[in-house]
C-alpha positions, 0 to 999 in steps of 0.5 A: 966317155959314155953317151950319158957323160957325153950329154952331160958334159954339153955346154947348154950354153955354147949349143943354144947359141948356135941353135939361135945362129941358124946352125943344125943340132943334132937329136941329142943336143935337142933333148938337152936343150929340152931338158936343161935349158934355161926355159926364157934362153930357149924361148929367146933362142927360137924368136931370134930363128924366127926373126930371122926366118921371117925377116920383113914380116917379123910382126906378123903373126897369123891365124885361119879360119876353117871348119872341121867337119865331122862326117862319121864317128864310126872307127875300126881304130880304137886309140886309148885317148880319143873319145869321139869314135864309136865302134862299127856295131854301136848303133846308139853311139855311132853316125854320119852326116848326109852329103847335104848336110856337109854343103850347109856347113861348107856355106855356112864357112863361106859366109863367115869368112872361112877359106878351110874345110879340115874333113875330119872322121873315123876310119869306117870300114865302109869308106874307100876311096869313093866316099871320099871322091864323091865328097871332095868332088862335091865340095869343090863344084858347090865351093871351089873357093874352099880349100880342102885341108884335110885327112891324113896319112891313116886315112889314106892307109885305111881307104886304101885297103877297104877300096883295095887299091895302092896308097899312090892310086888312092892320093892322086885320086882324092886329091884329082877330086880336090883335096888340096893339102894333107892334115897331120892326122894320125901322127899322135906319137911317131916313135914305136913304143909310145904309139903302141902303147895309145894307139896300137890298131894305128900303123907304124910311125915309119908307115906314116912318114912313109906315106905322107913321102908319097904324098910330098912326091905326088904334089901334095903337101900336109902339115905335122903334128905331135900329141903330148902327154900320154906317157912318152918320155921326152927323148921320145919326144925328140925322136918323133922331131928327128923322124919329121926332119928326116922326111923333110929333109928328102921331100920339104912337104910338111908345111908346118909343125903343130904339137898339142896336148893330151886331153884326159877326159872321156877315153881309155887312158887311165892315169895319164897326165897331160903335158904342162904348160911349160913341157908344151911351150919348151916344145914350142921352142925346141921344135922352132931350133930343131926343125930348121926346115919346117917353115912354120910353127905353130901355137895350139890355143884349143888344148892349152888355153889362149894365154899360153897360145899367146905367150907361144908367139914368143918361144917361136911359133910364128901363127895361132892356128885356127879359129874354127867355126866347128870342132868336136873331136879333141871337144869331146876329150875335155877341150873347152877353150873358145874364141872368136876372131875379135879375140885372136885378134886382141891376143896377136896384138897384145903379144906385140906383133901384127894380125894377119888372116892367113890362107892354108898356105900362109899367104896373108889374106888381110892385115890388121895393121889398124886397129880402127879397121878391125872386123866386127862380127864376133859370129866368127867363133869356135865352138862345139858343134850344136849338131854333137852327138850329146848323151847317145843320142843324134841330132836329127840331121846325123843318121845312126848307122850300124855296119856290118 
């Protein structure tokens, strides 16, 4: 019998019951799974793993509050789908924040309640190491309540070859000046083909779990993440699951899955169309039954809107990730979903489940058990930064920069 036959012939049925039991399926299960299985059977399925994983705290789902600061938009990288960087020698377009300016928005975290920063930039052929150390190390003295959540593996690659050090040296030393715990950055598409093809100045997919490895091996973990809909087909998709739990299964680093969807406006992705909403929701599921090892998943409102953020509580994600007081990179691709916390808050709870502010590493920092004790300060929002860069031009604290 051809593999073909072999999958054709899997009881859809008989495998979704034994994912729903806790047992392991295999990549080609997964994508049958995936692809033919009744879409409301899957989301049961991933909510009765999700139950059980989370047996006692079942109705609670969670949500963060950060910040992601944009410090540069100069990148040497070039992906097709992103329309935030400039390149190295477009003076008009291209900027970076002052170190005074990322402490006023680190406050300004801090005052609303926000226990994240996601540092988040382009790759600037300028920045080594010590640009980072210098701004981790600042942070945590002014702010060492602040979590530093940020950055990824193409990153390190990146500030590992400008400072021309090894990627071991160059984690131990950013995370010796305070970075706490690796972003899923740069994951886009693990698989060859689909990388290449919107992100070709990238590393390898192998070259990424490679170094997010290293990273789980010296202490830091990261979360990881998928980016749909930029023409990969879905037993890429699986592919790129199978790669996480291999890595997972030697280092058990990655402390949450997120996979979000494509954003078409503004980037060098012509006819690209993004993942439907119910292609992200079956994702939702399917990474919850696939990914037996990654203890969180998690629903991404920003890309998708906030109903179907809502209906991801029920095909097994179990937070809502974050409400975050600043964000411009996927904004600037054509994401305009907002929200605020008393609006998270109203969506957790009338998907039937509890609210709870989280920490980076998913400890619940406050119950909203009672509705009567809800907060009222609806200043704790996300939005475009009034500090983006609009038309071409900078706000006064972003200086323009043209490298060499």
């Amino acid at each position: 019998m051809t593999e073909k036959a072999e999958l054709a012939s899997l009881d859809v049925a008989a495998v979704l019951d034994r994912a729903a039991a806790g047992g392991r399926i295999t990549p080609e299960e997964a994508l049958v799974l995936y692809r033919d299985a009744p879409l409301h059977a899957l989301g049961a399925a991933a909510d009765a793993v999700r139950r059980r994983k989370y047996a006692g705290t079942e109705h609670i789902a969670t949500y963060i509050i950060e910040r992601n600061i944009n410090y540069t938009n100069v990148c040497v990288t070039a992906c097709k789908f992103c329309a935030f960087y400039a390149a190295p020698k477009d003076t008009k377009k291209g900027w970076t924040r002052d170190l005074d300016d990322i402490l006023r928005r680190c406050a300004e975290t801090v005052e609303l309640g926000g226990t994240q920063i996601m540092f988040q930039g382009g790759h600037h052929p300028d920045y080594g190491v010590e640009y980072y150390e210098q701004h981790f190390s600042a942070i945590k003295k002014a702010f060492p309540q602040l979590v530093i959540h940020s950055l990824g593996a193409s990153e390190v690659e990146h500030m590992a070859r400008i400072s021309k050090v090894s990627v071991e040296e160059a984690i131990t030393r950013i995370h010796e000046a305070g970075l706490d715990s690796f972003a899923g950055a740069g994951a886009e598409l693990l698989p060859e083909r689909p990388r290449k093809a919107i992100a070709p100045l990238k590393e390898s997919g192998e070259r990424w779990l490679e170094i997010m490895e290293t990273a789980h091996k010296l202490g830091v973990e990261s979360t990881s993440t998928m980016l749909m809909g930029t023409g990969e087909t879905n037993a890429e998709r699986i592919e790129h699951l199978r790669m996480i739990r291999d890595v997972q299964d030697r280092t058990g680093g990655f402390r949450a899955f997120i996979p979000y969807t494509y954003q078409p406006e503004n980037n060098h992705l012509k006819g690209r169309t993004q993942a439907t909403l119910f292609e992200y929701l079956r994702m939702i599921a399917i990474a919850r039954l696939f990914l037996d090892n990654v203890q969180h998943i998690q629903g991404s409102w920003l890309t998708t809107g906030k109903e179907v953020g809502q209906l991801s509580l029920h095909y097994g994600a179990d937070d809502l990730g974050s409400i975050m007081l600043e964000e411009n990179v996927v904004s600037s691709a054509g994401a305009k979903h907002r929200s605020n916390r008393l609006e998270i808050i109203d969506l957790i709870r009338k998907a039937g489940r509890t609210p709870a502010q989280r920490a980076t590493t998913y400890e619940h920092l406050v119950v909203h058990d009672d509705p009567a004790n809800d907060p009222v300060d609806d200043r704790v929002a996300s939005h475009i930064s009034s500090t983006a860069i609009e038309g071409g031009t900078a706000h006064p604290e972003l200086k323009l920069i043209a490298t060499n």
